[in-house]
N, C-alpha and C positions, 0 to 999 in steps of 0.2 A: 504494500500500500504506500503508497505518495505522502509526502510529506508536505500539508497545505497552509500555507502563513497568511494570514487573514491578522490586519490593522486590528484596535480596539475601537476603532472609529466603524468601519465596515461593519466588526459585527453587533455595534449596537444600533446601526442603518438597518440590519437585517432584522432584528429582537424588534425594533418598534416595528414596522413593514410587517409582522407575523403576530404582532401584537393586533394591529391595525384589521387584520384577514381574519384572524377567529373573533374581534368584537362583531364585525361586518357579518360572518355566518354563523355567529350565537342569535344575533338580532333576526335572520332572516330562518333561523330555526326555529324562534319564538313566533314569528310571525309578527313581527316590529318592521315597521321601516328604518333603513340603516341609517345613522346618524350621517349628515354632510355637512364635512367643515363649512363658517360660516368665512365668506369672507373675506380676508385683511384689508384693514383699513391702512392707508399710507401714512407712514411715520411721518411725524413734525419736520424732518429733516430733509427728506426726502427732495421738496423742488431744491433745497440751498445747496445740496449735494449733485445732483443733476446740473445745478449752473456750475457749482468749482468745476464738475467733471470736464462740461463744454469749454470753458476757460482752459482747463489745461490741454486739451486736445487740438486746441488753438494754438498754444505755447510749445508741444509737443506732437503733431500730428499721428505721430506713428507708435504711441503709446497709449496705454490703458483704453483699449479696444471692447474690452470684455469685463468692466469691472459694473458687477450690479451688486443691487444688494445680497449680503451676507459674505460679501468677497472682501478678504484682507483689506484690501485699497480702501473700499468704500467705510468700513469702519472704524478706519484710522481717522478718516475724515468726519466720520460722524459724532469719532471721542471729541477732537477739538471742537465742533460745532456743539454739543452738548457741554465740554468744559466752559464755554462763554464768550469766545471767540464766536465773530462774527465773518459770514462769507466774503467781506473785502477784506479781512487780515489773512483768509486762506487763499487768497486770489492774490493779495502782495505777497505771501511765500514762495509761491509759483512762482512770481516774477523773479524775487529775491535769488531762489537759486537757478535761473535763469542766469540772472547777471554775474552772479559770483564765481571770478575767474576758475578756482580749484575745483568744484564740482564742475563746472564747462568740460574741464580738462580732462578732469576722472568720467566723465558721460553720467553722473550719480545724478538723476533729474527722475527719480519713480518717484512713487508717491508716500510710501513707507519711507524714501531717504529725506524727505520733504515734513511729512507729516510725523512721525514718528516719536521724535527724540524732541522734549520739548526747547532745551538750549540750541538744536539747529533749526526749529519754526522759528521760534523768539529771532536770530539771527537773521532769519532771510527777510521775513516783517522787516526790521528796522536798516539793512541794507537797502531793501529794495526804491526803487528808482521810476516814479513811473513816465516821467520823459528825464532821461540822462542828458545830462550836459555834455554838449562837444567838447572834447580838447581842440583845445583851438592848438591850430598847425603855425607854427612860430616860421617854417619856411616859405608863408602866402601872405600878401600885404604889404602894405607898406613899413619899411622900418628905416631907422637913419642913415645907413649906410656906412660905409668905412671913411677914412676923409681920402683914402686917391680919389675915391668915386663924387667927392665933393665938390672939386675944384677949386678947392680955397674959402671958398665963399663957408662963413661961420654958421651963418641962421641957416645952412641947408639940416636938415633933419630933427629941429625942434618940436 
């Protein structure tokens, strides 16, 4: 006989699932109609979670594709938004590690490395930038010149 390794997770998906099938044919053994969930109403979070997502899928096109409820992502999101944070401070984190050269560098832009850890949300919040200033290019424009290029003359480049 085979040797079959079944998670604790799996076999308590199966326990409820068989829990679930003999309430359903106890009831239709009594001659009950089977009970039917009723239901779920949409969590409180729910649209403000839906928007951070579209914001970052803006930010990141080609990540968190698949993230619904009860998924890692979405409930990392949903600790901050119930810790009291509001959907523009999770929308400035996005941004935050957006701009922040080392995560750029390291590609760390999910939503667990974002959401997660609360000293690097705090972080990106108050980095972030939502129109950055140019460095102004010191090689374009006017500047005073050397004095060959003056010709003597004093007031040139005041």
């Amino acid at each position: 006989m085979a040797n079959v390794e079944i998670n604790l997770h799996t076999l308590r998906r199966v326990i409820r699932m068989i829990d679930e099938l003999s309430a359903e044919l106890k009831a239709i053994d009594t001659g009950q109609k089977p009970k039917k969930e009723k239901p779920v109403e949409p969590a409180k979070h729910t649209p403000d979670i839906e928007d951070i997502l579209r914001y970052y899928r803006k930010i990141h096109p080609t990540k968190a594709k698949n993230v619904k409820p009860g998924h890692k992502s979405w409930e990392v999101i949903k600790k901050r938004l119930v810790d009291g944070h509001s959907a523009r401070d999770c929308k400035l984190a996005i941004l935050g590690n957006a701009q922040e050269p080392w995560w750029c560098e390291k590609g760390l832009h999910g939503l667990t490395h974002i959401f997660e850890k609360d000293d690097n949300f705090d972080r990106f919040i108050s980095v972030a930038q939502i129109k950055p200033k140019k460095q102004e290019d010191k090689t374009k424009g006017y500047t005073g010149g050397s004095s060959e290029f003056s010709g003597g003359h004093t007031d040139f480049g005041d």
